[in-house]
C-alpha angles and dihedrals in degrees: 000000000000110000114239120250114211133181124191134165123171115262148154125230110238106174154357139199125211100226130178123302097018095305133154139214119201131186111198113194121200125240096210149007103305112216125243089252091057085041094061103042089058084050086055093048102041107132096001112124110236136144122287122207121185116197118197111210138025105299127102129242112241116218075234095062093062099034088108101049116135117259106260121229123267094246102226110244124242084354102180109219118244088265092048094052085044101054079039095059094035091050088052087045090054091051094049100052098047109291086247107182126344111329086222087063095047090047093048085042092053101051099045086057090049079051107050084037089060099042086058085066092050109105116241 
């Protein structure tokens, strides 16, 4: 069994921000000096997706305490949104079917086409 790493350092949370899609910010403030060990294991950690656990009170968490936890997701690097893959495969079908014009007045032309062709299927 791998043994559980945990870091925690004392902290209080001093703000959030509501962001796109249900996510969170969160900005956590230390109440004292942290050490070079715990330094450097923020260092190690810095953008790796992991679990946070927030504690309210005085009491540790065990390593015991978080064994069961569910396996996260793989975030899927450098994933490109719906509208991103979109602009992306209309801007390969204009070049390669001459570049005629700006690409930026094909693409608002087509979809205002795909628009006004789905609003012919909405019922009245």
């Amino acid at each position: 069994m791998e043994k559980v790493k945990l870091l925690q350092i004392p902290s209080t949370l001093t703000s959030f921000k509501s962001m796109a899609k249900g996510v969170l910010r969160m900005t956590f403030d230390t109440q004292e000096l942290v050490d070079e060990e715990a330094k450097s294991k923020i260092i190690a950690n810095h953008e790796q997706f992991g679990w946070l656990t927030f504690l309210v009170g005085q009491k540790q968490i065990e390593a015991k305490d978080v064994l069961d936890l569910p396996e996260l997701p793989k975030p899927e690097a450098n994933k490109k949104s719906n509208s991103e893959r979109l602009y992306d495969v209309l801007y390969v079908y204009w070049k390669q079917n001459g570049e005629k014009g700006f690409f930026v007045d094909f693409y608002n032309r087509y979809y205002e086409k795909l628009i006004n062709s789905i609003k012919g299927k909405l019922k009245q």
